[in-house]
C-alpha positions in Angstrom: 4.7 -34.5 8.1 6.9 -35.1 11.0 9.6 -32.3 12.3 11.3 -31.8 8.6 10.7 -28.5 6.9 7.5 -28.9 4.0 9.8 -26.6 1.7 13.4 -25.6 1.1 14.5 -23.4 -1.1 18.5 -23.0 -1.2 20.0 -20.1 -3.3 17.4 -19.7 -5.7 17.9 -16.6 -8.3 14.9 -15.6 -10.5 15.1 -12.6 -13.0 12.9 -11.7 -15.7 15.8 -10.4 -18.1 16.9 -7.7 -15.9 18.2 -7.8 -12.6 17.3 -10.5 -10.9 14.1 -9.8 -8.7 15.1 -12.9 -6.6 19.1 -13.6 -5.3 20.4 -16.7 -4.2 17.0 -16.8 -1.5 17.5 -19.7 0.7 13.9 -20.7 3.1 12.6 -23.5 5.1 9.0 -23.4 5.9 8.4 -25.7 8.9 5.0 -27.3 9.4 2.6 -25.1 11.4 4.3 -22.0 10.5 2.6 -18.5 10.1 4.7 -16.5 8.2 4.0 -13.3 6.2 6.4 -12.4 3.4 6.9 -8.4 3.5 8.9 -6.1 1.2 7.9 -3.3 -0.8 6.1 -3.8 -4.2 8.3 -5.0 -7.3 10.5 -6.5 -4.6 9.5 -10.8 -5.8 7.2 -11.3 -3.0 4.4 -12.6 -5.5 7.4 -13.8 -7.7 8.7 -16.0 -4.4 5.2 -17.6 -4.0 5.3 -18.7 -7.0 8.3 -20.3 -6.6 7.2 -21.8 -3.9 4.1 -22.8 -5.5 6.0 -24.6 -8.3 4.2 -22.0 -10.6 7.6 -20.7 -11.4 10.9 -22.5 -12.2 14.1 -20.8 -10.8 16.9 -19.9 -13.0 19.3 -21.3 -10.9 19.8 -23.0 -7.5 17.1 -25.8 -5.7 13.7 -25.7 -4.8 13.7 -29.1 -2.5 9.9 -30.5 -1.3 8.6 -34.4 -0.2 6.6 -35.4 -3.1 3.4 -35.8 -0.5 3.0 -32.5 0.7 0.7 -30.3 -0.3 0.8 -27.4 -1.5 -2.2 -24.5 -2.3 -1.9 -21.2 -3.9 -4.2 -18.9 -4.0 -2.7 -15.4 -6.5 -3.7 -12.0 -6.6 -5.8 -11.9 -9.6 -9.2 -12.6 -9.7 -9.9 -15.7 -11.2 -11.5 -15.9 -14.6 -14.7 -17.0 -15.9 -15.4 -20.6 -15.3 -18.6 -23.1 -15.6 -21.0 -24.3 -13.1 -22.3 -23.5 -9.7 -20.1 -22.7 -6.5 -21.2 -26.1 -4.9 -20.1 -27.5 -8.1 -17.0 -25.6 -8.3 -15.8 -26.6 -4.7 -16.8 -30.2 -4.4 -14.6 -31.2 -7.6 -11.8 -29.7 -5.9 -12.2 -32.1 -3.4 -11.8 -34.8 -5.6 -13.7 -37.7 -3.1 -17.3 -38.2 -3.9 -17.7 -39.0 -0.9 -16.9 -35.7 0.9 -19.4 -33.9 -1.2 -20.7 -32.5 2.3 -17.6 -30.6 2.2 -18.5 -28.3 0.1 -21.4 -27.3 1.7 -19.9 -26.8 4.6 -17.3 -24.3 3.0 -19.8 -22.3 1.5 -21.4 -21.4 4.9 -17.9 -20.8 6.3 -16.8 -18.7 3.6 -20.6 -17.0 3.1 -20.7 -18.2 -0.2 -24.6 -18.8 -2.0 -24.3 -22.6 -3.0 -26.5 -22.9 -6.2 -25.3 -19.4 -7.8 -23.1 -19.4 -10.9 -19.7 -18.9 -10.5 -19.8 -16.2 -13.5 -22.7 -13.9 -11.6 -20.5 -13.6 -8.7 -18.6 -10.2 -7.8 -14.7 -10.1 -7.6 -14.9 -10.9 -4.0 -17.3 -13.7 -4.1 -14.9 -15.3 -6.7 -11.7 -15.2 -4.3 -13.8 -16.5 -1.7 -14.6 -19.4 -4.0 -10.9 -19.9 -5.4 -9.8 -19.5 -1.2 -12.3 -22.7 -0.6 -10.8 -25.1 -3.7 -7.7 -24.4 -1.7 -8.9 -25.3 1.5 -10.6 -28.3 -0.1 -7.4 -29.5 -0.7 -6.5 -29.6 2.8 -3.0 -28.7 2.0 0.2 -28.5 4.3 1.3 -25.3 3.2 -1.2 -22.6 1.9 0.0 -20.0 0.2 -2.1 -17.0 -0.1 -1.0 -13.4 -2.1 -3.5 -10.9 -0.9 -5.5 -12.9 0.6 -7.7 -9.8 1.7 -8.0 -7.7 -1.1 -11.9 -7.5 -2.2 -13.0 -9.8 1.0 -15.1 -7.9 3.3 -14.2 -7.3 7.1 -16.1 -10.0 8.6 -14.8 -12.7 5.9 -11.5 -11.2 6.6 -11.7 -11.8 10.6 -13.4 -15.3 9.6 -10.2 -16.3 7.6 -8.0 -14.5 10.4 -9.4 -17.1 13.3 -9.4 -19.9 10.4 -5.7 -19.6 10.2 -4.5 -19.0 13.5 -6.5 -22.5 14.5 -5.7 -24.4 11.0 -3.4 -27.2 11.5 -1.4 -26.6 8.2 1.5 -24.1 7.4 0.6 -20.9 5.9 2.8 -18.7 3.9 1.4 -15.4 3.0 1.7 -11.8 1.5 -1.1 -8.6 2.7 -1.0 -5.1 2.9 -3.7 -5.4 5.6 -1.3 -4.5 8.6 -4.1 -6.0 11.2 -3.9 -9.3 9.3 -0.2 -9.2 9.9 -0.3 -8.5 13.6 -3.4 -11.1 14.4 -1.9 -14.0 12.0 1.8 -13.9 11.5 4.0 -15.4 14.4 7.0 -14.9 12.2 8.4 -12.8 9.0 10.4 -13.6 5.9 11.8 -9.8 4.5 12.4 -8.7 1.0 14.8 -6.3 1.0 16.8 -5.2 -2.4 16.6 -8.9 -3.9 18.1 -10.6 -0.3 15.7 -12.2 2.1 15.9 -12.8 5.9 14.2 -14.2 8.0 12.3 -13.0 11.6 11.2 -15.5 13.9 9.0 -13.0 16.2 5.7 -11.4 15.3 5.1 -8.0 13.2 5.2 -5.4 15.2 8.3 -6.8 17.0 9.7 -7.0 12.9 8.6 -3.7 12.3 10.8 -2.2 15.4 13.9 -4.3 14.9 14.6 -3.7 11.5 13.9 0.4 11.8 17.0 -0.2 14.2 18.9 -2.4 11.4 17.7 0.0 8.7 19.3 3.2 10.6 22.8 1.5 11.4 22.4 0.7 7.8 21.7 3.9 6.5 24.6 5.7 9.0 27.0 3.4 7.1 25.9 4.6 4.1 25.9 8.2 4.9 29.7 8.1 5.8 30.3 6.2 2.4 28.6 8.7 0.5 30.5 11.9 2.2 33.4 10.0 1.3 31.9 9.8 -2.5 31.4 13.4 -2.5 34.3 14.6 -1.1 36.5 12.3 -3.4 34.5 13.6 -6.7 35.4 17.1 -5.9 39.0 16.2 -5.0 39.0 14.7 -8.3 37.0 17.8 -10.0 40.3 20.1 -8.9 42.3 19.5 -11.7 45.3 19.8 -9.9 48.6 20.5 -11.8 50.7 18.2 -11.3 48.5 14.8 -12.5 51.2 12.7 -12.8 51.9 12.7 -9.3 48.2 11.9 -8.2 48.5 9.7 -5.2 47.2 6.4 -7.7 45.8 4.5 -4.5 43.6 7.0 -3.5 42.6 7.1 -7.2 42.0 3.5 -7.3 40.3 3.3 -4.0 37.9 6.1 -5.4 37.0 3.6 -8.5 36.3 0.9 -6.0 34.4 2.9 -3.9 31.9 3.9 -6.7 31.9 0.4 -8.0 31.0 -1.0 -4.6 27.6 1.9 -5.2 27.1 1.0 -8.6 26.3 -2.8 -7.4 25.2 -1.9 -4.0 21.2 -2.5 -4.9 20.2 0.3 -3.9 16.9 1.1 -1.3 13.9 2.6 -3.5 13.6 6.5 -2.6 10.6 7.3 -0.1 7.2 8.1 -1.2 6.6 11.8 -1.5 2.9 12.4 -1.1 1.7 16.2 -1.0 -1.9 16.5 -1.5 -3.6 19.9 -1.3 -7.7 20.5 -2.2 -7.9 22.1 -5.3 -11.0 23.8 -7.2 -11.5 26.5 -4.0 -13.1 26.4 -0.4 -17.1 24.7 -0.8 -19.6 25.8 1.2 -20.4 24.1 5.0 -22.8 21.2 3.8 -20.7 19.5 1.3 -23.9 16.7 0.8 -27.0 16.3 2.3 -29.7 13.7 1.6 -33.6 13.0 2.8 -35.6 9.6 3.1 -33.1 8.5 -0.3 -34.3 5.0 -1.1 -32.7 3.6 -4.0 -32.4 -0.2 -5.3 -31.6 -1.8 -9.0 -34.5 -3.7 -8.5 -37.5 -1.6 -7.2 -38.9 -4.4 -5.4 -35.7 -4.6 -3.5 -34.1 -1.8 -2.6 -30.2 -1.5 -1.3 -30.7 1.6 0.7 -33.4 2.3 2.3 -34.4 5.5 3.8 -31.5 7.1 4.3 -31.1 10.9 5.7 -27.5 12.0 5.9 -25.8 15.3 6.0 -21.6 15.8 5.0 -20.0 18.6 6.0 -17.0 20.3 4.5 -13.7 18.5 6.2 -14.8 15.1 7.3 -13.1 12.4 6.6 -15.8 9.5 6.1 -14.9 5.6 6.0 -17.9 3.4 4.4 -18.3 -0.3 6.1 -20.3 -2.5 5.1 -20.2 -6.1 4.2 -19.9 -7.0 -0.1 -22.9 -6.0 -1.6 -24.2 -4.1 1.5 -24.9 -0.7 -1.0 -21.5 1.0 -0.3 -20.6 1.9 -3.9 -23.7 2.8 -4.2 -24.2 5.3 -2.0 -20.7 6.8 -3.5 -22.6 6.2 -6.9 -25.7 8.5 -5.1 -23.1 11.2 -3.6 -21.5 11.3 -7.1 -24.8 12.2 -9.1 -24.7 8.7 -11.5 -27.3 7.5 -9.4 -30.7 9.1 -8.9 -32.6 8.0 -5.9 -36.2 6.0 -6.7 -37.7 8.3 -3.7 -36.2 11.2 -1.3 -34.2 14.4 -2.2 -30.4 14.4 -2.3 -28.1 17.7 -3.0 -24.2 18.6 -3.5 -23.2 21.6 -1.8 -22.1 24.6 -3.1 -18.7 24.8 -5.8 -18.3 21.2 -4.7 -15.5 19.1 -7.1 -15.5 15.7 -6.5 -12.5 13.9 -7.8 -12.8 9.5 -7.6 -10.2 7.0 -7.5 -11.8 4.4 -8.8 -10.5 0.5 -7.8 -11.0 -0.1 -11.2 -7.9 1.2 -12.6 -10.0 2.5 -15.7 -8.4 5.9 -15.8 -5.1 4.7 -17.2 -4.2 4.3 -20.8 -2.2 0.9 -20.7 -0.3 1.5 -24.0 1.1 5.3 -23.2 3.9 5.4 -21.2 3.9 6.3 -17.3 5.1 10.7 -17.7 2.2 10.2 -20.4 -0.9 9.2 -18.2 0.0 11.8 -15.9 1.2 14.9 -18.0 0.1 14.4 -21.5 3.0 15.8 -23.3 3.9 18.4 -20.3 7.4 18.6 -19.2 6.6 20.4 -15.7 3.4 19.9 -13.4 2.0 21.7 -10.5 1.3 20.5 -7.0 -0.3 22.6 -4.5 0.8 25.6 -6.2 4.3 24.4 -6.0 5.8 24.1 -9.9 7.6 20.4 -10.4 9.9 18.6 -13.2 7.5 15.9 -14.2 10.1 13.1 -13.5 10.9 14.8 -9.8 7.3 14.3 -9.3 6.7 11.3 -10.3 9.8 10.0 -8.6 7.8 11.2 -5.4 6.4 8.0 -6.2 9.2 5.5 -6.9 8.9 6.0 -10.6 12.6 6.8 -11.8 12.9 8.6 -15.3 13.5 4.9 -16.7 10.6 3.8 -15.4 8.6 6.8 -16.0 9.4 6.1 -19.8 7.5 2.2 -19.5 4.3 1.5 -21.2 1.6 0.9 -18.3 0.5 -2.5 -19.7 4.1 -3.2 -18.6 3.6 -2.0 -14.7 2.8 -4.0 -11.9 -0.2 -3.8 -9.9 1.4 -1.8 -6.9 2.7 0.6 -10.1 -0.7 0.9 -11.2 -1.8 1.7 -7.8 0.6 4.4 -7.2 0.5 5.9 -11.1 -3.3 6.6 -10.3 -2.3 7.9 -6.8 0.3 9.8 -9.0 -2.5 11.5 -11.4 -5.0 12.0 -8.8 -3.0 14.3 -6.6 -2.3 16.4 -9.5 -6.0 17.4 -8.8 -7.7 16.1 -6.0 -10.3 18.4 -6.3 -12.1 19.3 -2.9 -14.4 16.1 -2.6 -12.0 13.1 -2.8 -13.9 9.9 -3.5 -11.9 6.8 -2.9 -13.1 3.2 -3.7 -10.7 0.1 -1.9 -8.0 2.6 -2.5 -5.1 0.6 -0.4 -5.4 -2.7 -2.9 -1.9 -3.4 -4.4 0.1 -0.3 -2.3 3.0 -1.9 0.2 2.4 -1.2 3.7 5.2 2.0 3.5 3.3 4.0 0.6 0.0 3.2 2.7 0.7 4.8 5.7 2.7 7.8 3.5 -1.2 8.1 2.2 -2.8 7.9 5.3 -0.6 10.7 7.0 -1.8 13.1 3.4 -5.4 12.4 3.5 -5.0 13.2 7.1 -3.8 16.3 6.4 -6.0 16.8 3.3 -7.6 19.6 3.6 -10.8 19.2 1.6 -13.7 16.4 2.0 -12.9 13.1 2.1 -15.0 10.0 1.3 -14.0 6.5 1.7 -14.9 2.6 1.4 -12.0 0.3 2.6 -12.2 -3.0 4.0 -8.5 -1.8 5.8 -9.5 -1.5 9.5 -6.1 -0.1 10.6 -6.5 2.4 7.3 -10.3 3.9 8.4 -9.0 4.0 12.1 -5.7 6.3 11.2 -7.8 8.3 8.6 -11.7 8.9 9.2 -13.5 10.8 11.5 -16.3 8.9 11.5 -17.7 6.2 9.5 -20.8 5.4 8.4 -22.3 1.6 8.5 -24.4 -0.3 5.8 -26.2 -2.7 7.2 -29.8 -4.6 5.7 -30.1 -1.2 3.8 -30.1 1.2 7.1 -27.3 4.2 7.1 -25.9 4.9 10.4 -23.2 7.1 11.7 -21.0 6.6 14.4 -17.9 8.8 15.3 -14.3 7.5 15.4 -13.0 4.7 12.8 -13.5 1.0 12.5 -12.4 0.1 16.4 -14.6 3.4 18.0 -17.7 1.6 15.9 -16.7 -1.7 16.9 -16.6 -0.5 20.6 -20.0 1.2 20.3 -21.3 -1.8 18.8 -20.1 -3.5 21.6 -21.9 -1.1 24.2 -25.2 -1.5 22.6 -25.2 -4.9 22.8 -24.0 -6.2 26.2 -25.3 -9.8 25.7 -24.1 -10.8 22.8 -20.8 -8.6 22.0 -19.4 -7.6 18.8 -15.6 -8.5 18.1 -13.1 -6.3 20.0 -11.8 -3.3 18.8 -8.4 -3.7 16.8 -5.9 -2.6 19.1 -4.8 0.8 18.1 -1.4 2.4 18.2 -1.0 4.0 21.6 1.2 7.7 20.6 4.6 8.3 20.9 5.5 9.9 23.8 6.7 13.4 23.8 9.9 14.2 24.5 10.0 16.6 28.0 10.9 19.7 27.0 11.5 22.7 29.7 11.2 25.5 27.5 8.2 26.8 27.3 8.9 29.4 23.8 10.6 28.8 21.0 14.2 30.8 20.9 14.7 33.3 18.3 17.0 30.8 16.0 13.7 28.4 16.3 11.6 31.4 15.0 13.3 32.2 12.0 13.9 28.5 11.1 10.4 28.3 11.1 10.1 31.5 8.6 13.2 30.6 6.1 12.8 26.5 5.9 9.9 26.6 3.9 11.6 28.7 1.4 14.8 26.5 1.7 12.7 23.4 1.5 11.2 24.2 -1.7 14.3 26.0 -3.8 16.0 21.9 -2.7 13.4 20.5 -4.3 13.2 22.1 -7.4 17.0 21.3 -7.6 16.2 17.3 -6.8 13.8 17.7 -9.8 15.9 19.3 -12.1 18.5 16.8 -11.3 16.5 14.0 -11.8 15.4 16.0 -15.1 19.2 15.9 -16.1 20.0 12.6 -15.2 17.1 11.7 -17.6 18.9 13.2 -20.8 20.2 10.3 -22.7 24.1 11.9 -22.6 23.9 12.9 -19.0 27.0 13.1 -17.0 26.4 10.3 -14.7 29.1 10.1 -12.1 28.7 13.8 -11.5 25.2 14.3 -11.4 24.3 12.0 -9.0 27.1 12.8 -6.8 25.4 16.1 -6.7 21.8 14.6 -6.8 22.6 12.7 -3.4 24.3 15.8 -1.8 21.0 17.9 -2.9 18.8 15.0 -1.7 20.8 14.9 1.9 20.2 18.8 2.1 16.3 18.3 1.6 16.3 15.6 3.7 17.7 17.8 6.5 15.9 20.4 6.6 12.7 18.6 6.3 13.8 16.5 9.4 14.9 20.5 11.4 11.7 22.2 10.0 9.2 18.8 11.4 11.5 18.8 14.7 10.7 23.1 15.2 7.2 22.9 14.3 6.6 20.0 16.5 8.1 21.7 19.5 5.9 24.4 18.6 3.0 22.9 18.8 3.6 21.1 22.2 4.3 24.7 23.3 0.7 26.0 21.8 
């Protein structure tokens, strides 16, 4: 296609009735690019795709592309039910007879079984069918949303050397933060409706714009004590109104204006997850010579002896249809094995997260799914305002009111996160948990379950998710269970060792720690001590104010202006002295 960009877009606004979720974007894609589109959920990334796609017509500005290129999109959802076989499926995207050998061709890349029907195949199996009609296009510009989600880890590395080799332009948006760092070469960010662009890779994104996002946020911080102190200036009722100085006045007005438009950043996630339901005993599960399959004649696990203890954190691998849910099936009790003996320990509760989403009731509203009726909820023994909870996880009272059929799927994701922390129970079962979360909300769930303090069970096809959260995992392959310690990489490695002549894939490369500050001391001083003592208590008094605040702000005659000038003071005070309480008990611990 020569040196000219494949697509432009040049201040393109899209809304859906509201604000709009795209703002006068402007974007070339150049041929050969690897680009990743990041930003949190509900931000447009799926909504800029489409755009892109021509699935979508802007509102306003110009969407400019050479009538030859071409142009495949592969969405989120998994496709629907459609006639004939896989081989049939794939070679009439082709659309050349004569390239029929295509097809077969694709179904070995893409380890996909040529003669079955395309309605008996899993969710997976069906994006991997959808992914080759868009290669069968060989387009100039892929788009893919998701690519990842319900592929397995070896298709997933498959499709990571495809496109780093392919000689088209790919456009894409993951969650999977070791797709980003082996594929992307540059990043286009989604940030409150604006996007810029990042010509370096993601990790070198990912440092530059914490350092843009904390000048930002200084800025911010001086305009908001400016806020506050102006509201309470005005709050005075001084005497003598009529001689007001009227410029501070009016700059006051702009100055609120200029936050009423500013678009503001979501909140953080707030995750606090505690193990409910009491302490069970040592062996949380054990199993002996379990052999279980849905067709006797061909059993899916095959003699398998394991033993969980209280505590572990436990990633499942295994490729799709390898007997992973399964064996969380068997752990749960809705299997019963066809030989062997299998036990829960003692006062075990298991709680599951399924993938399915079936828990939620998609015509009650958000506050409904998780409280039924209740105004207030308890977390880890701490009492909350349903709406300061559930604003923990970017739900504001607005949004808390919203029928669920109306949520996306990243809302979906985090209402059932929302409901499941609630009661967690002390066995937590998670299914392909990290499908539809943004990369910011993962890694806020990886550092809870790392901290959980119960059992923890879980299948993922996220590498750089089971390396920051398991123990150890535990490896279906041809129906044998084996264990290995460490996450994905420390398997990969082992892997590696046991088979010097024909090695296994390097390990993803892992996050080296930050290093620790030198510090001298070698006790903490006495102000260090109590802070330790009275933060806790501090910490929690600020937020049960944040929640009743957001509580008031939810009253349909709320005072606005003044509660939220007080919200953000409130919020700015817990912010603080979670930041001095992390800061003392981190020096404490590097002083044992």
């Amino acid at each position: 296609m020569g040196g000219m960009a494949l697509i432009v877009l040049h201040n393109v606004t899209v809304g859906f009735g509201n604000a709009p979720v795209l703002e006068n974007i402007s974007l070339a894609v150049e041929p050969g690019a690897r680009a990743c589109v990041t930003g949190r959920n509900g931000e447009g990334k799926s909504t800029l795709l489409k755009v892109i796609a021509g699935a979508i017509e802007p509102d306003s500005g110009e969407v400019l592309r050479d009538p030859a290129v071409r142009v495949a999109y592969l969405p989120q959802d998994v496709p629907a039910d459609r006639p004939g076989t896989v081989r049939e499926i794939l070679a009439a995207a082709l659309h050349d007879p004569a390239r029929a050998h295509v097809a077969d061709a694709l179904c070995t890349r893409l380890s996909l079984p040529p003669d079955a029907a395309f309605d008996a195949l899993s969710g997976g199996l069906r994006r991997r069918v959808l992914l080759g009609c868009a290669l069968a296009r060989e387009p100039h510009l892929l788009l893919l949303d998701e690519p990842t989600n319900h592929l397995d880890i070896p298709s997933i590395r498959w499709l990571e050397g495809f496109l780093a080799a392919a000689p088209f332009a790919c456009l894409f948006v993951t969650h999977d933060r070791a797709f980003l760092r082996a594929v992307a070469k540059s990043v286009f960010d989604l940030d409150r409706g604006v996007l810029s662009g990042w010509d370096c890779d993601y990790p070198t994104f990912l440092r530059r714009k914490a350092e843009l996002l904390a000048d930002e946020a200084v800025y911010w911080e001086r305009k908001a004590k400016k806020l506050s102190e102006e509201e309470a200036w005005l709050r005075r009722g001084v005497k003598a109104r009529t001689c007001r100085n009227e410029g501070r006045v009016a700059a006051l007005m702009r100055l609120r204006q200029a936050f009423a438009e500013r678009r503001a950043q979501v909140g953080t996630v707030s995750l606090a997850l505690g193990a409910e339901g009491g302490r069970t005993g040592d062996i949380v599960y054990q199993c002996q010579g379990v052999t279980f399959g849905y067709d006797p004649d061909r059993p899916v696990l095959r003699d398998v002896s394991l033993r969980i203890l209280r505590g572990e954190r436990i990633g499942i691998l295994g490729a799709n249809g390898a007997g992973k849910s399964t064996l969380l099936n068997l752990l749960l009790g809705r299997l019963t094995p066809q030989r062997g003996t299998q036990r829960l320990g003692a006062n075990v509760r298991p709680a599951f997260f399924d993938q399915l989403r079936g828990a939620l009731d998609p015509e009650a509203t958000v506050a409904e799914n998780v409280a039924d009726g209740r105004e207030f909820v308890t977390v880890g023994g701490v009492r909350k305002h349903l709406y300061g909870y559930l604003g923990d996880f970017l739900f504001t009272p607005q949004r808390a009111r919203t029928p669920v059929k109306a949520l996306s799927g990243g809302e979906r994701a985090r209402l059932l996160l929302a409901r499941l922390f609630l009661n967690p129970g002390n066995l937590l079962v998670m299914d392909e948990p990290t499908n539809d979360l943004d990369v910011e909300t993962l890694e806020l769930l990886e550092e809870q379950l790392a901290n959980y303090p119960g059992t923890l069970l879980l299948v993922s096809h996220d590498r750089d998710f089971i390396d920051h959260v398991a123990t150890s995992v535990l490896v279906i392959e041809e129906g044998r269970v084996a264990v290995y310690p460490g996450g994905y990489g420390d398997w990969q490695a082992a892997r590696a060792r046991q088979a010097p002549a024909a090695p296994a894939p390097a390990p993803e490369p892992r996050k080296a720690p930050a290093p620790k500050r030198d510090n001298a001391a070698t006790r903490l001083s006495y102000k260090e001590q109590q802070l330790l003592k009275t933060l806790p208590g501090e910490i929690e008094r600020l937020e049960a104010l944040v929640a009743d605040l957001n509580a008031a702000l939810a009253a349909p005659d709320a005072d606005y202006a003044g509660l939220s000038a007080r919200l953000a003071q409130a919020q700015a005070d817990l912010d603080a002295a979670v930041d001095a309480y992390l800061e003392v008990e981190e020096k404490a611990e590097r002083l044992g």
